[in-house]
C-alpha positions in Angstrom: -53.0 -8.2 -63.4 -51.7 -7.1 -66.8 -53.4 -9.0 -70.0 -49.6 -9.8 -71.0 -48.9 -11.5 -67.8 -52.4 -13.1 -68.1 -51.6 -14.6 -71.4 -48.1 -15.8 -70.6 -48.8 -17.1 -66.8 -48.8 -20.7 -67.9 -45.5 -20.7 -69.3 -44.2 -19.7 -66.1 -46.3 -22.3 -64.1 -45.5 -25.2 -66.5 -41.5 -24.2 -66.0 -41.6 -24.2 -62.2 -44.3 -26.6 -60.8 -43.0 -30.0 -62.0 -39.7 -28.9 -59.8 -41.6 -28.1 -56.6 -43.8 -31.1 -55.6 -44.5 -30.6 -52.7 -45.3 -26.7 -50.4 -42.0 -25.6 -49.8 -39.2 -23.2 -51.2 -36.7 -24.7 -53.5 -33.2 -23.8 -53.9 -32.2 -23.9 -57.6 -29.1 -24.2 -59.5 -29.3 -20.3 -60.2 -27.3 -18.3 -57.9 -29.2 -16.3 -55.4 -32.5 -18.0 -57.3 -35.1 -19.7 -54.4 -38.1 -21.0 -55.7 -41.4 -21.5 -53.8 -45.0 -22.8 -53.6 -47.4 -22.6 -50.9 -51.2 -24.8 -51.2 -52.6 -23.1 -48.2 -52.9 -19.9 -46.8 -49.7 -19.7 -44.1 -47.7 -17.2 -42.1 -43.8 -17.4 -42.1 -41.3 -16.7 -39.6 -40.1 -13.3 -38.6 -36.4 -13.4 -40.1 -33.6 -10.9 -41.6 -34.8 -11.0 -45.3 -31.6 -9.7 -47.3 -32.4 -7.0 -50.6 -34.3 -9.2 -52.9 -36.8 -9.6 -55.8 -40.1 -11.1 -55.4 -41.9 -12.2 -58.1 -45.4 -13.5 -57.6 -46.4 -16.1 -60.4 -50.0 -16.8 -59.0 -51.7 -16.2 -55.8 -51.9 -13.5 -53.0 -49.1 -12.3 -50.2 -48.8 -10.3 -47.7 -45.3 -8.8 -46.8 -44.4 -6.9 -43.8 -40.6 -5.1 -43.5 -39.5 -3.5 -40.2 -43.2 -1.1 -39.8 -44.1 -1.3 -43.7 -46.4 -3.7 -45.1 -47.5 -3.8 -48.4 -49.4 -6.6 -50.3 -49.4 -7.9 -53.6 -50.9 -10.4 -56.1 -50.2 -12.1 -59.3 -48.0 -10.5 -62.4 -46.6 -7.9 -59.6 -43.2 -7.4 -58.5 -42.0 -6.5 -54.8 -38.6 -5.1 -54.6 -36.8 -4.9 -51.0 -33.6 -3.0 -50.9 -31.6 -3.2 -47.5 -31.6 -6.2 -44.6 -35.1 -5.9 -43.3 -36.4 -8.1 -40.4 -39.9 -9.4 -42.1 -42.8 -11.6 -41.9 -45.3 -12.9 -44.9 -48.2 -13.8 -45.0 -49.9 -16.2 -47.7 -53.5 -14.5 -48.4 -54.7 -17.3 -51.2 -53.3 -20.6 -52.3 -55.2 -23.8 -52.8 -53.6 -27.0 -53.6 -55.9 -26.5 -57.6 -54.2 -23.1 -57.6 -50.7 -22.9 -55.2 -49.4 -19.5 -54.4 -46.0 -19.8 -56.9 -43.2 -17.3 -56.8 -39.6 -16.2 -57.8 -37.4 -15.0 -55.2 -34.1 -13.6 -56.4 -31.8 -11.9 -53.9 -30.2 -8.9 -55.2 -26.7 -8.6 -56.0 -26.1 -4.6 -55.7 -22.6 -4.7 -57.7 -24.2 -5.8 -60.5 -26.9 -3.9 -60.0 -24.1 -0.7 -59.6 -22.3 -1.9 -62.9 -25.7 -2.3 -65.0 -26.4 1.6 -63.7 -23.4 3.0 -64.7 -23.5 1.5 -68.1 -26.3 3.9 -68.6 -26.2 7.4 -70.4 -29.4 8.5 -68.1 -28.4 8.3 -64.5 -30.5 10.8 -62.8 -28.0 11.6 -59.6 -30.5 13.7 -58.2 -31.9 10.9 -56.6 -29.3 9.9 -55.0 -29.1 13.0 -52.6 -32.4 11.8 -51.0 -33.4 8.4 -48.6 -36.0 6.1 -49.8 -37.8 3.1 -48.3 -36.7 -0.4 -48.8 -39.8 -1.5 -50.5 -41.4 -0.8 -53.6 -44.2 -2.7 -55.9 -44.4 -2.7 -59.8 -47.1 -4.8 -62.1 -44.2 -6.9 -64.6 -44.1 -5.4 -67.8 -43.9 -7.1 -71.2 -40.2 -7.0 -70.7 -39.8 -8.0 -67.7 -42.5 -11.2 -67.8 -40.4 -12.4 -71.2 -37.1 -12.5 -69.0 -38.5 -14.0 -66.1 -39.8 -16.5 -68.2 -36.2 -17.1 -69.6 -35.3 -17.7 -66.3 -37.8 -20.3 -65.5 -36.9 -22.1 -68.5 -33.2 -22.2 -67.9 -33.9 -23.9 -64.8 -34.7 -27.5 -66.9 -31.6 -26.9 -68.9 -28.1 -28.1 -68.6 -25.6 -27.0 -65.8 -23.6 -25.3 -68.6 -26.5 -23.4 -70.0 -27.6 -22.1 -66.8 -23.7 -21.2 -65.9 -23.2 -19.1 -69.0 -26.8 -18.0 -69.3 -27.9 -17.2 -66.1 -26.1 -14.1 -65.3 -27.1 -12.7 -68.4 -30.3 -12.9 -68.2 -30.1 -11.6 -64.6 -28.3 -8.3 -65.5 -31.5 -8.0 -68.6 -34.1 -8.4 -65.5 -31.9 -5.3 -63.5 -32.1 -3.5 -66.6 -35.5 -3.7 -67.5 -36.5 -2.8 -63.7 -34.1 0.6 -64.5 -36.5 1.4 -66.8 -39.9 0.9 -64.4 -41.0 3.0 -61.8 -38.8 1.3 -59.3 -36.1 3.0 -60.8 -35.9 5.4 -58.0 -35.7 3.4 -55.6 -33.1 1.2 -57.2 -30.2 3.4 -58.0 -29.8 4.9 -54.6 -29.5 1.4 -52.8 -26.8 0.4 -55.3 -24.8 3.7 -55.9 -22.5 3.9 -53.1 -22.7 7.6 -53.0 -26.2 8.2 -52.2 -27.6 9.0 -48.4 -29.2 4.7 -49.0 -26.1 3.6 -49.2 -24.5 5.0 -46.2 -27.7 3.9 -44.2 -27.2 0.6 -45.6 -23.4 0.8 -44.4 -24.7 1.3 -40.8 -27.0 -1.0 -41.2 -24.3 -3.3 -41.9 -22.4 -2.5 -38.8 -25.6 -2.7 -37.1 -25.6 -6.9 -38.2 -22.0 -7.2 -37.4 -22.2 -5.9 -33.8 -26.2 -6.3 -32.8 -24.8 -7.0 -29.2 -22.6 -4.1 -28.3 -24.1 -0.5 -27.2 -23.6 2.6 -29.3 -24.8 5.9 -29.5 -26.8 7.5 -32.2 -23.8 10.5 -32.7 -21.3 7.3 -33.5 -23.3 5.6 -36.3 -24.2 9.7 -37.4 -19.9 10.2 -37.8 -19.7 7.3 -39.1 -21.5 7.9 -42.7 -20.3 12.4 -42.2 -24.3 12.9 -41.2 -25.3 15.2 -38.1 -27.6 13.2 -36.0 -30.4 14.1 -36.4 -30.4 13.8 -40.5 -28.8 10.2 -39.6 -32.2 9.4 -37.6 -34.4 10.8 -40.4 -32.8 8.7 -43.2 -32.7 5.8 -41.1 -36.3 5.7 -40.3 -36.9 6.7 -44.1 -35.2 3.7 -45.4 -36.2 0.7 -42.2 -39.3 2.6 -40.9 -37.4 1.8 -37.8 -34.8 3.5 -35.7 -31.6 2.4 -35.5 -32.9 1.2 -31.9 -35.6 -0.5 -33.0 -33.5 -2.4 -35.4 -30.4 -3.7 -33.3 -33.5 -5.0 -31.1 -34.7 -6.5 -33.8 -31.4 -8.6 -34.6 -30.9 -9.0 -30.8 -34.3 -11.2 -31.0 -34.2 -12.8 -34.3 -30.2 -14.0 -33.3 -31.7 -15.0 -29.8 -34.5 -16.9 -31.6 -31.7 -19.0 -33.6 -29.9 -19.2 -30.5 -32.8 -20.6 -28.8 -34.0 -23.4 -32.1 -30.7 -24.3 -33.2 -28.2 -24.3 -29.8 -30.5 -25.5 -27.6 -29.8 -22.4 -25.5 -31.4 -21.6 -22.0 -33.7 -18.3 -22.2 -31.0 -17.0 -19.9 -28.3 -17.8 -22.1 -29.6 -16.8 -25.6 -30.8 -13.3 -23.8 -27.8 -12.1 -22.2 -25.0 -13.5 -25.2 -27.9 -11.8 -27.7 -26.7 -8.1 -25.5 -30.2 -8.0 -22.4 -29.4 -7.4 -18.8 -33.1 -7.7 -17.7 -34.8 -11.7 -18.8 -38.2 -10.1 -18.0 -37.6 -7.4 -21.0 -36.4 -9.8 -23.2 -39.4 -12.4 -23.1 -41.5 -9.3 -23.2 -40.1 -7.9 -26.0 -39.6 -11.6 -27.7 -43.2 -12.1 -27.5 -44.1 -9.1 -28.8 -42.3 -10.0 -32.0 -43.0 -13.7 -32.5 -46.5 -14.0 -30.7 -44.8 -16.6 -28.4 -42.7 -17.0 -25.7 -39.3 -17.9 -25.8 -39.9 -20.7 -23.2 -42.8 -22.3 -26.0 -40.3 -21.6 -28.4 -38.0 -23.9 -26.7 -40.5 -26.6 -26.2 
């Protein structure tokens, strides 16, 4: 933990804890802005997690996307560029000292327009995949807008509509100038071998059900194949088989919660032909059955 981070924590804290009384995420008034505390060490559902910024406040977390997992602690940033199915884990929290953190989903067209405002786009880095996640410690910079941010929240509606999105395009810039640079500029240029991963990958959410074949989803960003695979695996640490399946199951899990569906019916309207290889594989990603999931 950087000694700048150390000696500002408590502005942060005294911001956010008086709106989060009890252990649960908070939606805020902020756009794309989720707040959360946890007082006990806890694992959280498997679900599509959308690009976003994590920024842990106090505590420890673990935080797996697609294969990758990657954990990180107080006065640390996590940054997640493409839809990723992933878990967490909460490593430390108390009630005395609650895991706190800021979770702000990414908005890539801003992201793009703060980028091109620059005089120092390196477009060499565009020409090659990255993966999704990356980790920083918050600089000096960074921790002084964040903290902006938290104190917004306990203004008025008007000062968080005009101020807000300012202060939002200061925390992309500052992050352009960290080491997750790299990794940022080629999920929000839309000319960068990222981007046309994350184009599939959209397709992918849009038609989890339906069969394709690895040569369609290759034509469909002008890649051969077999450099489509690559880049795919580079950016999900999944193939693009592994990662329909993976929305086939999380969409059959919602199925199952929320409609009240039959195993049969989430299975088959979620794209299986065979029940017994979709509880298998069900169970292999949520550690339960989806019969126990019903009950």
């Amino acid at each position: 933990m950087n000694s700048y981070f150390e000696e500002n924590k408590y502005k942060l804290l005294d911001a956010l804890l008086p709106l989060m009384p009890d252990s649960l995420s908070y939606n805020t008034k902020i756009d794309n802005l989720i707040i959360v505390k946890r007082d006990k060490p806890v694992q959280s559902e498997t679900c599509l997690q959308q690009p976003v910024l994590i920024f842990s406040i106090q505590g420890e977390k673990r935080y797996a996307a697609g294969s990758e997992i990657i954990d990180y602690k107080q006065g640390q940033i996590v940054f997640q560029g493409a839809a990723m199915p992933c878990s967490s884990y909460v490593l430390k929290a108390t009630e005395k000292t609650p895991y706190v953190a800021i979770v702000l989903a990414v908005d890539m067209h801003i992201m793009s327009e703060v980028i091109y405002s620059l005089d120092d786009i390196d477009t060499s880095a565009m020409i090659h995949s990255y993966s999704s996640l990356g980790k920083i410690d918050a600089g000096r910079e960074l921790v002084d807008s964040f903290i902006r941010l938290a104190d917004l929240l306990n203004k008025s509606d008007n000062d968080i509509k005009v101020l807000s999105p300012l202060i939002i395009k200061e925390i992309y810039y500052f992050l352009l100038k960290s080491e997750l640079r790299e990794k940022l500029i080629p999920f929000a240029i839309t000319s960068s071998q990222n981007n046309k991963i994350v184009k599939t990958i959209n397709y992918l959410k849009e038609n989890y059900s339906k069969r394709f074949s690895i040569n369609y989803l290759a034509e469909m960003v002008n890649m051969s194949p077999a450099t489509f695979h690559r880049h795919f695996k580079m950016v999900t640490t999944l193939s693009p088989i592994q990662y329909q399946k993976s929305l086939r199951l999380l969409e059959a899990d919602r199925i199952i919660q929320y409609e009240h569906a039959t195993v049969s019916e989430a299975a088959f309207k979620v794209g299986y032909e065979s029940i017994s290889q979709f509880t298998r594989e069900y169970k292999r990603m949520f550690n339960v059955t989806p019969k126990k999931k019903q009950q």
